[in-house]
C-alpha positions as CSV (number, residue, x, y, z in Angstrom):
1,X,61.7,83.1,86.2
2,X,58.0,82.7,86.3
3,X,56.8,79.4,88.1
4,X,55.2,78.5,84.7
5,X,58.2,78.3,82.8
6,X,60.2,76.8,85.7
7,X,57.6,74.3,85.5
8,X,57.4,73.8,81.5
9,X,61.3,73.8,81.7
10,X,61.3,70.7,84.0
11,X,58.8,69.2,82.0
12,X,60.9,69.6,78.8
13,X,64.7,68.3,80.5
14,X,62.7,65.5,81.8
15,X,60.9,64.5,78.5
16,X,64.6,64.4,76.6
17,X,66.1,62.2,79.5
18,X,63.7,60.0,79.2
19,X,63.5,60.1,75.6
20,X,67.3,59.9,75.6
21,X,67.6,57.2,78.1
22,X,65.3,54.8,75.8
23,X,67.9,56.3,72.5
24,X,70.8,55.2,74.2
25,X,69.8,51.7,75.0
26,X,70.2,51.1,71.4
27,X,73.2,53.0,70.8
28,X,75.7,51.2,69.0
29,X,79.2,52.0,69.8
30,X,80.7,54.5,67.4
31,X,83.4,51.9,65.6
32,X,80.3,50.2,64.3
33,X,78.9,53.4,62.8
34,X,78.9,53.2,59.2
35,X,76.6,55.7,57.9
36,X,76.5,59.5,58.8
37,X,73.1,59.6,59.8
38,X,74.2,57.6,62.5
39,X,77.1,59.6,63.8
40,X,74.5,62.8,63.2
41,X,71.8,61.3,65.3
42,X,74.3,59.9,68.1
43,X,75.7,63.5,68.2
44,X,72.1,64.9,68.4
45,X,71.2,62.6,72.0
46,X,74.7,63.7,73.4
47,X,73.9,67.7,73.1
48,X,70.8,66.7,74.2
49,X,71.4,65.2,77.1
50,X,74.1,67.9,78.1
51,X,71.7,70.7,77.5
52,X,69.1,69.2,79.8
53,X,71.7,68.7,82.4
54,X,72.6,72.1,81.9
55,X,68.9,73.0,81.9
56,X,68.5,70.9,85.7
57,X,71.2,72.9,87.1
58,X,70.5,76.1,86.5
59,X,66.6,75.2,87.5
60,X,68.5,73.9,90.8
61,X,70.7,76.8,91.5
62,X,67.3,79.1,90.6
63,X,65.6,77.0,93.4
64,X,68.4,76.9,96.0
65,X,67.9,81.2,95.2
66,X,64.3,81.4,95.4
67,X,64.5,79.6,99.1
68,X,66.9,81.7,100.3
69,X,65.0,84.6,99.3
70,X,61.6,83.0,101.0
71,X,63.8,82.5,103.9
72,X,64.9,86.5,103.9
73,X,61.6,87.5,103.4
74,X,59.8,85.6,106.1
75,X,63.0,86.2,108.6
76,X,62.0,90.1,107.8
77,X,58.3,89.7,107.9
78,X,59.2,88.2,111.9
79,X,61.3,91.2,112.4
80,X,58.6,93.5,111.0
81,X,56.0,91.9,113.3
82,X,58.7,92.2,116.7
């Protein structure tokens, strides 16, 4: 994954959270939903927020590989020099 769209892909999850953070302040709860546009939207924030969590781990586990593979790298680099 190229830093660029690691980067853009942060940018992204952390635009809907935020967006979806201010969305759910005015949630009302689903009893009180009358119309379908409201049950449409409120199901519209919820995948949203569950593919940006999905979106933030996989960026984590890509990160937790990427320093393991720095660390493998410099660990043969030290070797190489030895």
């Amino acid at each position: 994954m190229p830093t660029r769209n690691a980067a853009a892909d942060v940018l992204a999850a952390v635009a809907v959270l935020e967006s979806a953070k201010a969305a759910c302040a005015h949630l009302c709860s689903p009893g009180q939903m009358r119309r379908h546009s409201d049950m449409l939207t409120r199901a519209r924030l919820i995948h949203a927020v569950i593919r940006s969590r999905a979106q933030f781990k996989a960026l984590h586990e890509r990160s937790i590989d990427l320093q393991a593979a720095l660390t493998r790298f410099k660990q043969r680099r030290e070797a190489m020099r030895a």
